[in-house]
C-alpha positions in Angstrom: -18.8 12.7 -13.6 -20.2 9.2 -12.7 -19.6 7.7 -9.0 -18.5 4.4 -10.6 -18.4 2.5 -7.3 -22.0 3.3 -6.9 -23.2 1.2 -9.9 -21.6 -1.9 -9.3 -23.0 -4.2 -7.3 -21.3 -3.7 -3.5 -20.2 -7.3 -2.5 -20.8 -7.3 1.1 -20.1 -3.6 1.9 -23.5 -2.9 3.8 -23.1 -6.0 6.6 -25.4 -5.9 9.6 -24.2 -5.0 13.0 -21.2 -3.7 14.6 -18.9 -6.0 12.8 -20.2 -5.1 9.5 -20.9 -8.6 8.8 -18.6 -11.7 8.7 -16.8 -12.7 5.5 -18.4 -16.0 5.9 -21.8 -14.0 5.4 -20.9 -12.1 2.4 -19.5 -12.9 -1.0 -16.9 -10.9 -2.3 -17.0 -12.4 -5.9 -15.2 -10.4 -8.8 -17.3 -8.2 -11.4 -17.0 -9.0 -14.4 -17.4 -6.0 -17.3 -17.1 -6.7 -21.8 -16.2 -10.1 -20.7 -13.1 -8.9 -18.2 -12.7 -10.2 -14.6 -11.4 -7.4 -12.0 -11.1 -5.9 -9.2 -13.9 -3.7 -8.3 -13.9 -0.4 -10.2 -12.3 3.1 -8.5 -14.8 4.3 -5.6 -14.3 8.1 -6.2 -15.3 10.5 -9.8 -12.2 10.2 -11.8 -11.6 7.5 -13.6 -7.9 6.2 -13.5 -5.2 5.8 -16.2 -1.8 4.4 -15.0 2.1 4.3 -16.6 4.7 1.9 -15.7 8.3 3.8 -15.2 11.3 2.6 -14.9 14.5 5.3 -15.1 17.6 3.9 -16.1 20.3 2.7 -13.7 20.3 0.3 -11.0 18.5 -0.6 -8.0 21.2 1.9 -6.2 20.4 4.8 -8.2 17.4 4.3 -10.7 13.5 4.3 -9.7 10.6 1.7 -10.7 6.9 3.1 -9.6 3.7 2.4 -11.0 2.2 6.4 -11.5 -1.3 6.3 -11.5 -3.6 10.2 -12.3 -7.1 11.4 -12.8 -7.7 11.0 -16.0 -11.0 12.2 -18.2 -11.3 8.7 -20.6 -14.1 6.4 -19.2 -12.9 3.3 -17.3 -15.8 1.2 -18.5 -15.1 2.5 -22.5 -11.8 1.1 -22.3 -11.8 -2.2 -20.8 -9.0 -3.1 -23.5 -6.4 -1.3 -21.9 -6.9 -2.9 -18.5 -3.6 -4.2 -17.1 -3.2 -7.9 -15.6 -3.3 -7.8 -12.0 0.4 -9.2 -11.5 2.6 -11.2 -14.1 3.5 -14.4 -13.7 7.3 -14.1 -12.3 5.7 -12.0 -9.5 3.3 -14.9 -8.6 6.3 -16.9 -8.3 7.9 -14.9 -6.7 5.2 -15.2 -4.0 5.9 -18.8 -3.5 10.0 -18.1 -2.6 8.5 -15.0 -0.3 6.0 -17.8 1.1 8.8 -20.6 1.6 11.5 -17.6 3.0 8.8 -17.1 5.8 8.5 -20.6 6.4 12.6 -20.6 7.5 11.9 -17.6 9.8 9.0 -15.7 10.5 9.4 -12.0 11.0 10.0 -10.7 14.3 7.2 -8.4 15.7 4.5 -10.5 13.2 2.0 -11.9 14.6 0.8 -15.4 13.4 -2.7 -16.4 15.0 -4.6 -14.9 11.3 -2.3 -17.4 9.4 -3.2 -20.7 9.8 -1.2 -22.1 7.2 1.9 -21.2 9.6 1.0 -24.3 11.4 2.3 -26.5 8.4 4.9 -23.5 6.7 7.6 -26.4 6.9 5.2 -27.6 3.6 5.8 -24.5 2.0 9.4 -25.7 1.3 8.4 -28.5 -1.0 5.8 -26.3 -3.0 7.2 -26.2 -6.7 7.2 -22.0 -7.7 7.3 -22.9 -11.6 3.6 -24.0 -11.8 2.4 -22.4 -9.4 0.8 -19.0 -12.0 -1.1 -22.1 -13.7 -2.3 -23.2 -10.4 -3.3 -19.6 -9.3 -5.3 -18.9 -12.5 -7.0 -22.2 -12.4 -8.3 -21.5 -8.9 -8.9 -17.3 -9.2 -9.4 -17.1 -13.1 -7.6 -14.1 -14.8 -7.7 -11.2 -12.8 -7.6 -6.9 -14.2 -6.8 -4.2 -12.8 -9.3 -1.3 -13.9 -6.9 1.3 -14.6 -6.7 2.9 -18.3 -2.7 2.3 -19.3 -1.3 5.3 -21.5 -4.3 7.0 -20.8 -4.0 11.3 -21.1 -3.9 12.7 -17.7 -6.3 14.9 -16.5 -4.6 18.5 -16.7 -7.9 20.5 -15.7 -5.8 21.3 -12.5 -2.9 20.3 -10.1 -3.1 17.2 -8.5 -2.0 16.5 -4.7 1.0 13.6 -4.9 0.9 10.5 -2.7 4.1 8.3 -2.7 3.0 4.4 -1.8 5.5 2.3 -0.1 4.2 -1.5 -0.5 5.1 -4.4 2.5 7.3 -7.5 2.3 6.9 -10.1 -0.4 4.5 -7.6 -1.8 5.0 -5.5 -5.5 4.0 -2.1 -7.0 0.7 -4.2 -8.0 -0.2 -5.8 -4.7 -2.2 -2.8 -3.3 -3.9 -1.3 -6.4 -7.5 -0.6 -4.6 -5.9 1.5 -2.1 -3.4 3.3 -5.3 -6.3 3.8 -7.5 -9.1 4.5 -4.9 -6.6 7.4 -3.7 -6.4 8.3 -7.4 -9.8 9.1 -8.7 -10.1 11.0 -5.6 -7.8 13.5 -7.2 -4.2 12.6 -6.2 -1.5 11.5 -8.3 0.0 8.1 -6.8 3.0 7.2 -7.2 3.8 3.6 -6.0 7.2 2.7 -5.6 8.5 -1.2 -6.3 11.0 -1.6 -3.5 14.2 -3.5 -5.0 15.7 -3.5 -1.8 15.0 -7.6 -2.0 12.2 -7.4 0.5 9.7 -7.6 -2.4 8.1 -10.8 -4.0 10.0 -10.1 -7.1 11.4 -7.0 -8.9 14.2 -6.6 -11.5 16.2 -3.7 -13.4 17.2 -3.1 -17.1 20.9 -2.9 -17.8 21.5 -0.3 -20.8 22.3 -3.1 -23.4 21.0 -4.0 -26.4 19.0 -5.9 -26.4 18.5 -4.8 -22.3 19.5 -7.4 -19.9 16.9 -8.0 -17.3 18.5 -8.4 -14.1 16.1 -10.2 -11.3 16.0 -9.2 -7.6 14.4 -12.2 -6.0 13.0 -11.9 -2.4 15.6 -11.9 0.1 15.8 -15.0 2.5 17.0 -13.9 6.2 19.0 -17.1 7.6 17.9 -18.6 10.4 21.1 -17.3 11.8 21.9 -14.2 10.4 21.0 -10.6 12.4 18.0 -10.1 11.3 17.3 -6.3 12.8 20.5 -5.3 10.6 19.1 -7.1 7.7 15.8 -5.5 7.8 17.2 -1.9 9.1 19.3 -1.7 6.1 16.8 -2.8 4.2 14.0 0.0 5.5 17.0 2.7 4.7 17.3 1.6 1.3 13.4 1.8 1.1 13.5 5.7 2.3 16.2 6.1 -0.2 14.1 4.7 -3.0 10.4 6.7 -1.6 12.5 10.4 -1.6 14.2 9.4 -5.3 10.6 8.7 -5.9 10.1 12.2 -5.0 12.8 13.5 -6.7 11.2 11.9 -9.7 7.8 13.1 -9.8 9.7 16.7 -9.3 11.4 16.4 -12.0 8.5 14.9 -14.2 6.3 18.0 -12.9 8.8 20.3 -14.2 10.1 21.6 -11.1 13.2 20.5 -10.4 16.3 20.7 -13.0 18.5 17.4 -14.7 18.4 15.1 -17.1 15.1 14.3 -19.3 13.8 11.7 -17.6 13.8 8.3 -19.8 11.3 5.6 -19.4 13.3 2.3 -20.2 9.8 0.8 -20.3 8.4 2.2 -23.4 10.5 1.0 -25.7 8.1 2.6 -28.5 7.3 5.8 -26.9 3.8 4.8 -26.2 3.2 7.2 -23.6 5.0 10.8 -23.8 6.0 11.8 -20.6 5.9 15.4 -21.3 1.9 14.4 -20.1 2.8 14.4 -16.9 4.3 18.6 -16.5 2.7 20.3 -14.5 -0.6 18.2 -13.6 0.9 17.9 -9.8 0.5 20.3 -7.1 3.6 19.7 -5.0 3.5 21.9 -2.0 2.9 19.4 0.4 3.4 15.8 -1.1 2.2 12.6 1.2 4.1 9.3 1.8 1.9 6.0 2.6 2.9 2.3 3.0 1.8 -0.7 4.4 3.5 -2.8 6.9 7.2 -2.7 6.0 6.0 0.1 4.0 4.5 1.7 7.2 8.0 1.8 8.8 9.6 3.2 5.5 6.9 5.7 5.6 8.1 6.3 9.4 11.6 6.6 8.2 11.3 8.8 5.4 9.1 11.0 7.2 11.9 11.8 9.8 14.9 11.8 6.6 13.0 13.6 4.3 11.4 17.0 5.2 9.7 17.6 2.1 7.2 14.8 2.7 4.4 17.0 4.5 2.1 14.3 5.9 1.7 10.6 6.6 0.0 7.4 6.7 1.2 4.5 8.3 -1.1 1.2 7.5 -0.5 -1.5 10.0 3.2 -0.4 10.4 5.7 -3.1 11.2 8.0 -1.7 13.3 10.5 -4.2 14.0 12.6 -2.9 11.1 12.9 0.5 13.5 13.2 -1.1 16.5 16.8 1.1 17.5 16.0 3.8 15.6 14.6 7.3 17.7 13.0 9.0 15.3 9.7 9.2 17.1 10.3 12.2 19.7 11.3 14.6 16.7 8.9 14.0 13.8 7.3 17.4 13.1 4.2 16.5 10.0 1.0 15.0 10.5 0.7 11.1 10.8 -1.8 8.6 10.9 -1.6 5.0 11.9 -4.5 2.9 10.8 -4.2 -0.5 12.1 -5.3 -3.7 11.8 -7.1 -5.9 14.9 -5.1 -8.6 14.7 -1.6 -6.9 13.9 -1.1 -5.1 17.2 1.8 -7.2 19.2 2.9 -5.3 22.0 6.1 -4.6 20.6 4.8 -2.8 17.9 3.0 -0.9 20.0 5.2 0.3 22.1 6.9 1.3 19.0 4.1 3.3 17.6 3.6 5.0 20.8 7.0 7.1 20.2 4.8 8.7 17.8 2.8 10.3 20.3 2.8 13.6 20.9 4.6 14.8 24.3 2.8 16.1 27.5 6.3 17.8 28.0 5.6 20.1 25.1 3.0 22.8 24.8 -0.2 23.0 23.2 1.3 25.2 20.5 4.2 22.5 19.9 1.7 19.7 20.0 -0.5 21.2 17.3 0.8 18.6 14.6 -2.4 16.3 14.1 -1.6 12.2 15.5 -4.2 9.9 15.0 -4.0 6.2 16.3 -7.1 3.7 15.4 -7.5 0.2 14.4 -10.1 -0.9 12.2 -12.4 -4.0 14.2 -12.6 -7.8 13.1 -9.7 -6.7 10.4 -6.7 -8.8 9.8 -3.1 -7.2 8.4 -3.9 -8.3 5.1 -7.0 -6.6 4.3 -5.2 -3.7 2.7 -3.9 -6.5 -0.2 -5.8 -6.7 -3.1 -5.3 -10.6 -2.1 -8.9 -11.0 -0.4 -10.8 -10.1 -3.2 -8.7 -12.5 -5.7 -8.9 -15.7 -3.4 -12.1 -17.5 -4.3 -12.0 -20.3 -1.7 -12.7 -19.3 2.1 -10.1 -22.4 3.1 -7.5 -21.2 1.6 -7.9 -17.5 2.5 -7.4 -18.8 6.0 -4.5 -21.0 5.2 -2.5 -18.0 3.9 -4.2 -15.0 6.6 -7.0 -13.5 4.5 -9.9 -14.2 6.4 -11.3 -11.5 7.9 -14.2 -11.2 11.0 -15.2 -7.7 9.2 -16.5 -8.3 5.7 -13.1 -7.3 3.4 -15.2 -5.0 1.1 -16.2 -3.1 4.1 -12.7 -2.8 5.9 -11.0 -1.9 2.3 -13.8 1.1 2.2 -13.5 2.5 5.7 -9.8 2.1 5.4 -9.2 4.2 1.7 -11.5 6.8 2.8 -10.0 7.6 5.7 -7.1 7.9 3.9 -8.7 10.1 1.5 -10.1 12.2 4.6 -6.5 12.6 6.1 -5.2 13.6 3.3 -7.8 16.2 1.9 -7.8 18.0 5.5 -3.6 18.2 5.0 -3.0 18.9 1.6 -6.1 20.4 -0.2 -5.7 23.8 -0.8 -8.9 24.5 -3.4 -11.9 22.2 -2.6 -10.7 19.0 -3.8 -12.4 16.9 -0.8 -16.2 19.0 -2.3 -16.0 16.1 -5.0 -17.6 13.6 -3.0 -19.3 14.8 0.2 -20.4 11.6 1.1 -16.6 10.0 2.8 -17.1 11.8 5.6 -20.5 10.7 6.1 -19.8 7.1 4.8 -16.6 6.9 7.7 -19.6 8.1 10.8 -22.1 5.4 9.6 -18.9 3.0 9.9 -17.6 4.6 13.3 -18.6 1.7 15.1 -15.5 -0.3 13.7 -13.0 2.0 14.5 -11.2 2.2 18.1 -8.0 4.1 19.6 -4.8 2.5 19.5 -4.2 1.4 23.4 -0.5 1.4 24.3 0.9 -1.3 26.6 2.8 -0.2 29.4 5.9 -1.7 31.6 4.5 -2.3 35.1 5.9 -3.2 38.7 5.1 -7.2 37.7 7.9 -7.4 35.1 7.7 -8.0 31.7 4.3 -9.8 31.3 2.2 -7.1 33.3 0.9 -4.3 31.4 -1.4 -1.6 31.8 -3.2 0.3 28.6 -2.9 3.6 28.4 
């Protein structure tokens, strides 16, 4: 099958020098394909088809993930069912997120990449209701190349990946790394958190018609706790990745209860009975980014039947009391960012580590730690490739030292490397032989983690380790 990514044209992905070029030096302009603007198409030999779901219940009990699967229709033959990148009550949605960040910035976040920080008390007086019109006037009308309702590929069992997404974000935010994971051969399922941490999300009361009940991004007052407010919030998240889980179990086939409705698909557009048995569920993978690095953290240590995971640019804070570290058991990989790596969140991450205390037999479990040079935390977004403008990429934290096409390849295929080496059990990583090659001929953006270190000077002197 066709290597899609490899016949577009790569914006930017083959800088010069150890930086891999600045964005400043590369364009990273959107393709455009039968007269559709979007993202750039799926990197790996499958293309992608994609359902909404929604189970019925509320935010308590019920599930909302975007599942995206291998699927044998042709991405470019079917530009018609391309989705929207976001709707327009998620982009105003951003705004609140953008103003509640403006009345307190999250502990443990560093702000040097946002430059707009400097005048967030703006932010406050920014109207939300125009602000779609505004977007689309500056970025134009944005796809997604995903195939909705499209058959999924049953030729074989599929690996499952659950996606946690960060704060202010949605199930949409991050669809390069969801659908770049998916026409590697895994089925992704990307949860929308409705915790309140998210832009925007919203549940369907069984009515008729169905009331649409909106969860708006949850403001943390200037005096409120904010380390119980966030830790009951990354709880909630665990809760929502494992029903998630329980989900995609269920949808396989392999776990008994009630048929599972889509309150979505309203005219039975897409018949889940599709979806039985295309996942191989032996060793399913959690992933998330930022807040949804902590969740994945978290449900690593709550949930046993997640086998392996990946922590993007984890923000700890949300686990600052928790001890969970010492006694996690699967294989986990933290891929940072170089400008999201505040000393408290390192110290964090480096509970992770495995114990000199233990022997080499109890430290077999694989722990990687490595950042990803001239990166910034919001590289992993989809955001850097819709922003035309350079001076507003800055004024919001999207500018990048590393080209963003080039940090957004290294980053998904060492995903996709991690993952093959954990869960593939019959050749799935043989369908492209050219990640692990692609990730050496990058190597020279990648460095350990370094862990600060408490030192006779007090708390301002530390060593690395």
């Amino acid at each position: 099958m066709t290597f899609f990514w490899r016949n577009q044209q790569n914006n930017g992905s083959s800088g010069s020098g150890g930086g891999g070029g600045s964005e400043q030096q590369h364009s990273v302009g959107l393709p455009t394909t039968n007269g559709k603007r979007h993202l750039p198409l799926p990197r790996g030999p499958h293309s992608v088809g994609f359902i909404d779901l929604m189970t019925p219940g509320d935010p308590e009990t019920g599930s909302f993930v975007r599942v995206l699967y291998p699927t044998e229709e042709q991405c470019i033959e079917s530009t018609e069912k391309w989705p929207l990148w976001s709707e327009d009550d998620y982009l105003t949605g951003f705004v609140n997120f953008v103003q509640a960040m403006s009345v307190r910035w999250p502990s443990w976040a560093p702000k040097d990449e946002f430059y707009g920080e400097k005048f967030s008390y703006l932010t406050q007086f920014m109207p939300s209701a125009p602000f779609p019109t505004v977007f689309r006037m500056m970025n134009g009308t944005v796809h997604v190349p995903i195939i909705e309702n499209a058959a999924p590929d049953s030729s074989r069992q599929w690996p499952l990946v659950v996606f946690s997404h960060g704060l202010g974000c949605a199930r949409n935010i991050y669809s390069r790394v969801c659908y770049d994971l998916a026409s590697y051969g895994f089925v992704v399922a990307a949860v929308e958190h409705r915790d309140g941490s998210g832009c925007l999300s919203y549940w369907l009361e069984d009515s008729k018609p169905a009331t649409r009940n909106i969860i708006p991004h949850k403001w943390i007052a200037a005096n409120a706790d904010e380390y119980h407010a966030r830790n009951k919030q990354v709880h909630h998240r665990a809760a929502e990745v494992s029903r998630a889980l329980d989900l995609m179990t269920r949808l396989n086939g392999d776990m008994e209860g009630e048929v599972v409705k889509n309150v979505l698909d309203t005219n039975g557009a897409f018949n889940l009975e599709r979806l039985k048995g295309i996942m191989d569920l032996s060793s399913p993978a959690i992933c998330g980014h930022s807040f949804g690095g902590a969740t994945t953290c978290l449900a690593l240590a709550k949930d046993s039947r997640f086998r392996v995971g990946i922590a993007l640019d984890a923000w700890m804070f949300p686990l600052k009391e928790e001890d969970i570290g010492a006694d996690l058991e699967q294989p986990l990989f933290f891929i940072n960012a170089d400008t999201f790596r505040c000393d408290e969140t390192l110290r964090k991450i480096s509970e992770f580590r495995l114990s000199p205390e233990k022997s080499a037999e109890e430290n077999a479990v694989d722990r990687r730690f490595q950042y990803i040079k001239g990166s910034v935390h919001q590289n992993t977004l989809d955001l850097p490739f819709i922003f035309q403008f350079s001076l507003v990429k800055k004024f919001v934290g999207l500018l990048s030292e590393t080209c963003p096409e080039t940090v957004i390849d290294l980053n998904n295929k060492l995903m996709v490397q991690f993952l093959w080496k954990h869960l593939s059990k019959d050749g799935a990583g043989s369908s492209d032989s050219d990640v692990d090659s692609d990730i050496t001929k990058r190597s020279d953006l990648l460095e350990e983690l370094k862990f600060p270190v408490a030192t006779a000077t007090g708390l301002s002197g530390y060593s690395w380790i």
